[in-house]
C-alpha positions, 0 to 999 in steps of 0.5 A: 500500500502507497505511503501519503504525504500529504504536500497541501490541502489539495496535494497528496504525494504517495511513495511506495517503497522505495528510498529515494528523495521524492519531492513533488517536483518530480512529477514536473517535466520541466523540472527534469528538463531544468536538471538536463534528465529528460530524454524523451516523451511517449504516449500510452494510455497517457502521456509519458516521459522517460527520465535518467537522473542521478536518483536512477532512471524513470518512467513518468506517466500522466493519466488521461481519460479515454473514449469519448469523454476524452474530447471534452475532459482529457485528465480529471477525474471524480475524487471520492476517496484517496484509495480509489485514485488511479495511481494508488490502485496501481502503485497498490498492484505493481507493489503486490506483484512485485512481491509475486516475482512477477516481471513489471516495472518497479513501483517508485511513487505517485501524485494525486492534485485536487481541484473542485472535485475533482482529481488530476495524477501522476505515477512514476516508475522504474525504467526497464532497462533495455527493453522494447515492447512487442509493437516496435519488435515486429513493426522492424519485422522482427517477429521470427526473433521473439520466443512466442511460446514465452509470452504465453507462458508469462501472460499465464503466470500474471493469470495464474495469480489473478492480475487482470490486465484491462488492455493487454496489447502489443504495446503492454508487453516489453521484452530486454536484450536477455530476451526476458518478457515484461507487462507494463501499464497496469492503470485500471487492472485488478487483481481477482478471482480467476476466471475463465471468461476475463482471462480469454478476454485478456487473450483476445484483447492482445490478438485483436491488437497484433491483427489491428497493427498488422493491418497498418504495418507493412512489416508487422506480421504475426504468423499462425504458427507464432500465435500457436506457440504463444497460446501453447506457451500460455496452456502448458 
């Protein structure tokens, strides 16, 4: 569970346990780029900056709505209470399956600001060293390089101890340079009762996601065969 900090009556800082020096300020971009430790930006499922400071290397990450409310509400959303805040749920998650062993970023720390209501949030994250997700690995057309059968094996074990991805994609999953599988991006996932019919969704949610970029990649190209072994992985 986050440890707050409560900053001011609108700001709450939420530390996990990492010991490190975290101020409010590193929830800042421009406060990364003043100390020359920003080196890039993303979009997820929010938006997302990639720090390397002297405290270690980072992955910060803004939330921000989906769908339609999207076009008229980009990042607030309805404070109730502290724990039902996105980055307290998910720093909850990554802290639970990291005591499980399972391979997910290390949870640093997150922030909620409070205005009317009415919520905004940060969450910052260890940077997986020399990783690239799945999307960028067979955009290059480099699907015959991934051990299919060892994505499957790890989506399983996440099943196994009852972690529900809510948007398990091409772009979620990592994979470093020992060739070792990550999950990534646990914003509205849970851990629940196992169940066949959520954990078939997780599957077709990520099969749906390789057709969908196969589609707009001239490279991406996932064969038969290959979702074979991920699913052979995935059942043994």
């Amino acid at each position: 569970m986050p440890d707050p900090h409560i900053i001011d009556a609108n700001t709450t800082l939420l530390c996990s346990k990492a010991s490190l020096p975290i101020e409010s300020d590193w929830f800042s971009a421009d406060y990364w780029q003043k100390k020359n430790a920003l080196i890039g930006t993303g979009h997820g499922r929010g938006e997302v900056w990639f720090i390397n400071s002297e405290f270690g290397n980072f992955v910060m990450r803004r939330y921000r709505r989906g769908g339609l409310i999207a076009k008229f509400n980009k990042d607030a959303f309805l404070f109730t209470k502290p724990s039902d805040t996105r980055p307290w749920q998910e720093l909850s998650l990554l802290e639970t399956m990291v005591e499980l062993g399972l391979p997910v970023p290390q949870p640093i720390a997150g922030i909620y600001r409070k205005k009317w209501g009415f919520y905004r949030a940060h969450l910052l994250t260890q940077t997986i060293e020399d990783a690239t997700d799945l999307f960028d690995i067979l955009k290059a057309g480099n699907s015959d390089s991934v051990d299919w059968k060892n994505i499957g094996h790890v989506i399983q074990e996440f099943h196994r101890h009852g972690i529900y991805h809510s948007d398990l994609n091409c772009h979620n999953i990592m994979i470093d340079k020992q060739q070792k599988v990550w999950i990534i991006d646990f914003d509205k996932c849970e851990q629940r009762e196992i169940h066949d019919e959520w954990t078939q969704g997780n599957i077709n949610r990520l099969k749906r996601s390789l057709d969908k970029e196969s589609q707009i990649h001239t490279n991406f190209n996932v064969s038969d065969a290959q979702w074979r072994d991920l699913l052979e992985g995935y059942r043994g």
